[in-house]
N, C-alpha and C positions, 0 to 999 in steps of 0.2 A: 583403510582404503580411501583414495580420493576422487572422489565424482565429477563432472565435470558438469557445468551449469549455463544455462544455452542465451548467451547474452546476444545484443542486434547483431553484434558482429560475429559471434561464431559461440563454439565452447567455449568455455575459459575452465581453469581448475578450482576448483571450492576453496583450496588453500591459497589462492591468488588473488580472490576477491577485495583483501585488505578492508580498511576502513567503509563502511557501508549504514548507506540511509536506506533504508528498508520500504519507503512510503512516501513518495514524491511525482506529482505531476510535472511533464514538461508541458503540456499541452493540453486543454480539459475544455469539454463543451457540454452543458446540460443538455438529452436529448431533446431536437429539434434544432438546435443552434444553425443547425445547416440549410435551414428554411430559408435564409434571406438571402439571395447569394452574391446582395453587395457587402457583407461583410468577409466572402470566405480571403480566408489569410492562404497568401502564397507559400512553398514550401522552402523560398528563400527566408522571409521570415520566420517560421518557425525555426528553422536552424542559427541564423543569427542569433533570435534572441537567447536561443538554448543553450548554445556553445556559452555563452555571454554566463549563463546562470551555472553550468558545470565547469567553468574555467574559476568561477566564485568559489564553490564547492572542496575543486583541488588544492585553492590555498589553505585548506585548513586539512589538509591530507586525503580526503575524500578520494577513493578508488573506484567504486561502484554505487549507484543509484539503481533503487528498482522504482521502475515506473508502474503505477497502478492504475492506468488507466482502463478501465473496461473497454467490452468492444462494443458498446454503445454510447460512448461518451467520448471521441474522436480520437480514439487510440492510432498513430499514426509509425509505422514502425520502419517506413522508409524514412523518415524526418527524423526520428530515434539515433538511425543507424551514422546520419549524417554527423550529427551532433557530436554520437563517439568517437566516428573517425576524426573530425577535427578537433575535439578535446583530448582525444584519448581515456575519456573516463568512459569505465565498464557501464553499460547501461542495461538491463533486462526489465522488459515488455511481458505484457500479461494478457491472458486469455481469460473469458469469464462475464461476466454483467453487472450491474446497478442496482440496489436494492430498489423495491416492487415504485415506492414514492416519488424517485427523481430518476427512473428506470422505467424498464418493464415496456421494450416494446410490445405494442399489438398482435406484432406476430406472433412472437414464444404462448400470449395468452392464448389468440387462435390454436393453435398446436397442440396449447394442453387440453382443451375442448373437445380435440378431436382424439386425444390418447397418444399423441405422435413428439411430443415436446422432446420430453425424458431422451429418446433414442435420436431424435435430432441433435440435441447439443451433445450428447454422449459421442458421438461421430465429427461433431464439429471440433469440441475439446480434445480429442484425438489426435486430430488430421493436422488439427495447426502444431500440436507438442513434436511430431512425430515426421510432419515435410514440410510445415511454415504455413505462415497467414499468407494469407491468397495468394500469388504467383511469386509473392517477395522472397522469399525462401528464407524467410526469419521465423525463428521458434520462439514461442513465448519461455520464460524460465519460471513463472508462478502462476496459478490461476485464481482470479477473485473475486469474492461473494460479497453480498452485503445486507444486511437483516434495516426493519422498520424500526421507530420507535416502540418500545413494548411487546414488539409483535415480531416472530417470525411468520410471514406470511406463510399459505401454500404455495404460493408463486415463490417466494424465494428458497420455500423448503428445498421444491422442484432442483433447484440449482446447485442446493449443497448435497443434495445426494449421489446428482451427478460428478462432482467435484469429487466426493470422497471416494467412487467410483474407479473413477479418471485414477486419483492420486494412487492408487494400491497400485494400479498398472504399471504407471509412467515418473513413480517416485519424485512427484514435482510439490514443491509449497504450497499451498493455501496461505493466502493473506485474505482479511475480512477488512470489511467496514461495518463498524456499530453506531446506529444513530443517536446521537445524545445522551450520549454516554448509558445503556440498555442495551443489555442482550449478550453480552459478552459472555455470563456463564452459560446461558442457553445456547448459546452458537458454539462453545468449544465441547459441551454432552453432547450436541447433536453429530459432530462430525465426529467425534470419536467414537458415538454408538452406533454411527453407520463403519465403521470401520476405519477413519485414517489414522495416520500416524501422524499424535498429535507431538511428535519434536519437528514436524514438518507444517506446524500451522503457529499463524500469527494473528492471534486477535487484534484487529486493531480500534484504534481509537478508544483505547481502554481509559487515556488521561482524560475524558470527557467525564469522566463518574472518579469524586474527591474520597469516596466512600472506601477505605482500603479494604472492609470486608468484602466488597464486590467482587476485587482486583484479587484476593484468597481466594474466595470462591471460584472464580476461573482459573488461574494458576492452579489450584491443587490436580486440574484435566491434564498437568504436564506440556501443558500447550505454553507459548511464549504468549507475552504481551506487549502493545505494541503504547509505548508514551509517544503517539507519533502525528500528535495534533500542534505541535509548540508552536506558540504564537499566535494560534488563535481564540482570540479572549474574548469572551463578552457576548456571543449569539450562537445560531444553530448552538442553545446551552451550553456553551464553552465555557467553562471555569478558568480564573484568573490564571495564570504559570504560577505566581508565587504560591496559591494552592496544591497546582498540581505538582508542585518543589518538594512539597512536605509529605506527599503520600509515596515520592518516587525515594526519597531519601528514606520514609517505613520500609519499603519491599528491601528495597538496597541493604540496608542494616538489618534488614531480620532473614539475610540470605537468597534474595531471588534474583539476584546481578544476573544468574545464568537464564533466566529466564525474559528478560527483557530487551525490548528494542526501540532507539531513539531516532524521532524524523518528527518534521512540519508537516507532512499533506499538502507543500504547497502549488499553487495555482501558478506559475508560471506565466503562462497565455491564458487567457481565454479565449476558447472561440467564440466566433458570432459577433455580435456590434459590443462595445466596450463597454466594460464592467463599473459602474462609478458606484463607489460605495459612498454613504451618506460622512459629513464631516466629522461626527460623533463615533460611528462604525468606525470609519476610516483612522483613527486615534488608537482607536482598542485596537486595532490589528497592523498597526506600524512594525511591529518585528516579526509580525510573519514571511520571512522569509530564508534562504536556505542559509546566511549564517546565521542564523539567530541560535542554533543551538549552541555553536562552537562561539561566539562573543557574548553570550549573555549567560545559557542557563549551564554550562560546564563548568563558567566562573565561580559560580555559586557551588553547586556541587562540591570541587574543590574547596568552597571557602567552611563548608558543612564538614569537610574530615572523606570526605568519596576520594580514595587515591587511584594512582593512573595506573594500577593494576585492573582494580573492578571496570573502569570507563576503556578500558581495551578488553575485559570481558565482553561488555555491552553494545561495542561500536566494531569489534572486528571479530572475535570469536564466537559469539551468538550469531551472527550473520552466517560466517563459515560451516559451523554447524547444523542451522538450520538446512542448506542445499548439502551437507556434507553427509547427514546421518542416512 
């Protein structure tokens, strides 16, 4: 059977998706960014610069980007939709929140205080799958969670239950974010024990933790994993790429091609006043950006013995599958 998967611009077919980055911002604002409002960016801007970064993408085959931006973190999905039509590249938008650290409005805490959280977002997660975020009439295609260091909060517990909830319904992906590399087998028993279907969940941020027992440990949950931090080295505990080279080249060689998916995370825009990262920082994170996968770390792969069977496993068929199954 083939499903059809609800990108800015409309359905598309699961087998149409092609080449696919799994875990990419065009757009991203830590909550509060919108306090200052001599910085807010026009929506010419963010389409400029968008097209700009998905017209980069296409040169190396690139079909579909999913965007993971929460809906606290400037998810903008008329600026989205812009982008695709003038790139043409598939783009699908996400419903969902921030984990509790660099998340967690006020309100949903209110909410849960009062008993009323749960069945607010259960309704919220619905309404946008099912006739679109706010009057825009765009349906998110994944929804996305994200856990603490060490810690699944109750606050974010809150969100994955509803998500696993939502997903039996509405047969849509779950993508995570895991901080610091932690939590990833905690986060794929939690949403399979509340029920989802984990060939419909992607841990991500799994390359943050070099430890391949961790990366077994949550694989065995059937859930995919996402190597989808490339290029960011060196903070928020980021481990080297040539690290995380040799634990993808383990999974890869010991059979989990089907199980895995490759993206940056990256930052595109920032909102809010500009981003200056220190000149030190700034060094360790020079290929973070959207081709760094396809010039730098594919190279290598290939140069390890990885043939262009398994890298169309992991770059078009896992993709496919995940909104497919």
């Amino acid at each position: 059977m083939n499903k059809y998967v609800n990108t800015v611009l409309g359905p598309v077919a699961a087998t149409d998706l092609g080449k696919t980055l799994m875990h990419e911002h065009f757009f991203f604002g830590y909550p509060g960014f919108d306090g200052n409002p001599a910085y807010k960016k026009s929506v010419d801007e963010l389409v400029t610069a968008g097209v700009e970064v998905a017209n980069l993408a296409k040169k190396h085959g690139v079909q579909t980007i999913v965007d993971a931006t929460p809906s606290d973190c400037g998810r903008n999905p008329e600026a989205l939709a812009e982008v695709s039509r003038q790139s043409g590249i598939n783009i699908i938008c996400s419903t969902g929140y921030y984990y509790e650290g660099e998340g967690a409005p006020a309100y949903f805490k209110f909410k849960a205080g009062l008993g009323t959280a749960e069945e607010e977002l259960y309704e919220m997660f619905t309404n946008e799958i099912e006739n679109g975020i706010g009057d825009t009439g765009i349906k998110p295609g994944v929804i996305k969670l994200g856990t603490s260091k060490d810690i699944i909060t109750p606050y974010e517990e809150m969100f994955f239950k509803v998500a696993a909830r939502v997903q039996q319904e509405q047969d849509i992906p779950i993508i995570t974010h895991t901080q610091e590399g932690t939590m990833g087998p905690a986060q794929a028993e939690l949403l399979v024990s509340l029920g989802a279907n984990p060939k419909k969940i992607v841990i991500g941020h799994m390359d943050g933790n070099t430890d391949i027992r961790y990366q077994l440990e949550t694989l065995k949950h059937g859930v995919y994993v996402g190597f989808d931090r490339l290029g960011i080295q060196g903070f928020v505990g980021a481990p080297m790429d040539k690290d995380r080279i040799v634990v993808l080249l383990g999974l890869i060689n010991s059979g989990y091609a089907n199980q895995l998916t490759l993206s940056h995370d990256t930052v595109n825009i920032w909102l809010g006043a500009p981003t200056i990262f220190p000149p030190a920082l700034a060094e360790l994170i020079k290929d973070w950006h959207i081709e760094h996968l396809f010039q730098n770390i594919i190279p290598q792969l290939k140069e390890y013995g990885i043939d262009s069977e398994k890298l169309e496993q992991i770059l078009v068929e896992n993709p496919r599958n995940i909104f497919n199954s």
